[in-house]
C-alpha positions in Angstrom: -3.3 -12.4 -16.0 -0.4 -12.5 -14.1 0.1 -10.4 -10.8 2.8 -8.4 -9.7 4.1 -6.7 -6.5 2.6 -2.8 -6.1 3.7 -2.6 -2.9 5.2 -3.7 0.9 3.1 -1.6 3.4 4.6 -0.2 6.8 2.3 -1.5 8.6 -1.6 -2.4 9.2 -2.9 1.6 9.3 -1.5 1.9 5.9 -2.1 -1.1 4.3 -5.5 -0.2 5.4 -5.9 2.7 3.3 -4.1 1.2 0.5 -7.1 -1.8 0.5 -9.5 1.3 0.4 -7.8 3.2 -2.2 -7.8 0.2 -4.7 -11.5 -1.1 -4.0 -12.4 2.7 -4.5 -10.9 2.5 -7.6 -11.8 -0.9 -8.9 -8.3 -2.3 -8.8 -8.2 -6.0 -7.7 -5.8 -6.9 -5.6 -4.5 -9.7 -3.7 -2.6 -9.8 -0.3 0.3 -12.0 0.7 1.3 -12.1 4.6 -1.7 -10.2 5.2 -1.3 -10.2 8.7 2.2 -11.7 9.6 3.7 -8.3 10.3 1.2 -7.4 13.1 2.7 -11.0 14.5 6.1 -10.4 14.3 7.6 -6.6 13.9 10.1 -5.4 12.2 11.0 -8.8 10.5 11.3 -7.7 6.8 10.9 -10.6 5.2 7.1 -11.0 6.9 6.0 -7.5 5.3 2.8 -8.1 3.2 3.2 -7.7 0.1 -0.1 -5.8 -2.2 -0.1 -7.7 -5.4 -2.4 -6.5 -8.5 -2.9 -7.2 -12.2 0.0 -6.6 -14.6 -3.0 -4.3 -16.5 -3.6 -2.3 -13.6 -0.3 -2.0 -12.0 0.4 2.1 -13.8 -3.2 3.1 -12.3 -2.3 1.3 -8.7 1.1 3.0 -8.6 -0.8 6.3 -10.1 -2.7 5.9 -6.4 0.5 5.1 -4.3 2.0 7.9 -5.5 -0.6 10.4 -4.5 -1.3 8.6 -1.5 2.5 9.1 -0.6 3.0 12.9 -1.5 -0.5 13.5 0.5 1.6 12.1 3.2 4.5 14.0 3.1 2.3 17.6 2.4 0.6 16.6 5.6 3.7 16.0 8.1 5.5 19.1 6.4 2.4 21.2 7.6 2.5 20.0 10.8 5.9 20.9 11.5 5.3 24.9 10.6 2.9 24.9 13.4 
């Protein structure tokens, strides 16, 4: 099977969670410049990059997506405080 890029994380919290959303799930995945952003900052093109299974890559995005929203419902709360 051939692989394919999910995703480019922020940065190591939420690549993190991503790793833990996608073994919860039973997606495999693969990781490319695992941990060249924590070296270097802000350089672009050292983000990692998630890569999974052509197969599973509609379930995986299924999983960013949520992640994502949960995200954003969570820092719109905290500004009505």
């Amino acid at each position: 099977m051939s692989m394919v890029c999910l995703t480019q994380p922020y940065n190591m919290g939420e690549l993190a969670v991503l790793q833990s959303l996608l073994e919860g799930s039973g997606i495999e995945y693969v990781i490319r410049n695992a941990h060249m952003s924590s070296l270097y900052p802000g350089v672009p093109c050292l983000n990692s990059h998630v890569m999974v299974e052509e197969h599973d890559y509609s379930r995986a995005e299924l999983l960013l997506q949520r992640l994502r929203l949960d995200v954003r419902e969570v820092s719109v709360e905290a500004y009505k405080l």
